[in-house]
N, C-alpha and C positions, 0 to 999 in steps of 0.2 A: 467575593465569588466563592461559591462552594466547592469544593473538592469534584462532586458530580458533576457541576458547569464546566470545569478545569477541564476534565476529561473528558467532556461532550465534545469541547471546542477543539481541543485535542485530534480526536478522533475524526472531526470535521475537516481538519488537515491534514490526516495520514488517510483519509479517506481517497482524497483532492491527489493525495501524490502515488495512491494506488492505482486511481483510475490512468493517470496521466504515464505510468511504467508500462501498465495493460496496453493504452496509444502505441507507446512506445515499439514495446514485444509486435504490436499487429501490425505496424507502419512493416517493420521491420520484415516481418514475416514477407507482406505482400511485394518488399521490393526484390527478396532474394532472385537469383544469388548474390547479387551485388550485398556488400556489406557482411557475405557471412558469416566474418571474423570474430564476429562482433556478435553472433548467438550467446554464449554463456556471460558474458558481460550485462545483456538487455535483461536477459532471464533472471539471471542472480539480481538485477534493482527490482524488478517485477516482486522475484520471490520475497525478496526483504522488506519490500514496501508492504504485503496482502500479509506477512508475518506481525508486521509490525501493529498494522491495523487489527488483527486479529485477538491478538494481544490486551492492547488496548480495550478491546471489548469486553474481552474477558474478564478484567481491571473494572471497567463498570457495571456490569453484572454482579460479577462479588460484592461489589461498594454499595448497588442498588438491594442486594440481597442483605444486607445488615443491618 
């Protein structure tokens, strides 16, 4: 597998666990105030998940531009 597949497939899966924080943060949002201890917890996996993927992208752009 190429470097580029690695990182499609990659991507595929930080994809999957940005969508699934995003869930998370809106579940959350829609039950308050119950749980709203627990705002900068959901938000900081949200933020690290859409970082991570973003990343990532960035990483195949450059690989795909060389």
């Amino acid at each position: 597998m190429s470097d580029v597949d690695a990182l499609k497939s990659e991507i595929k899966k930080l994809s999957a666990r940005a969508i699934a924080a995003k869930m998370n943060l809106h579940d959350l949002a829609e039950d308050l105030p119950i749980n709203w201890t627990t705002i900068m917890d959901v938000a900081r996996a949200a933020q690290d998940a859409y970082a991570a993927l973003e990343a990532a992208r960035g990483r195949l752009k450059a690989l795909e531009a060389a």
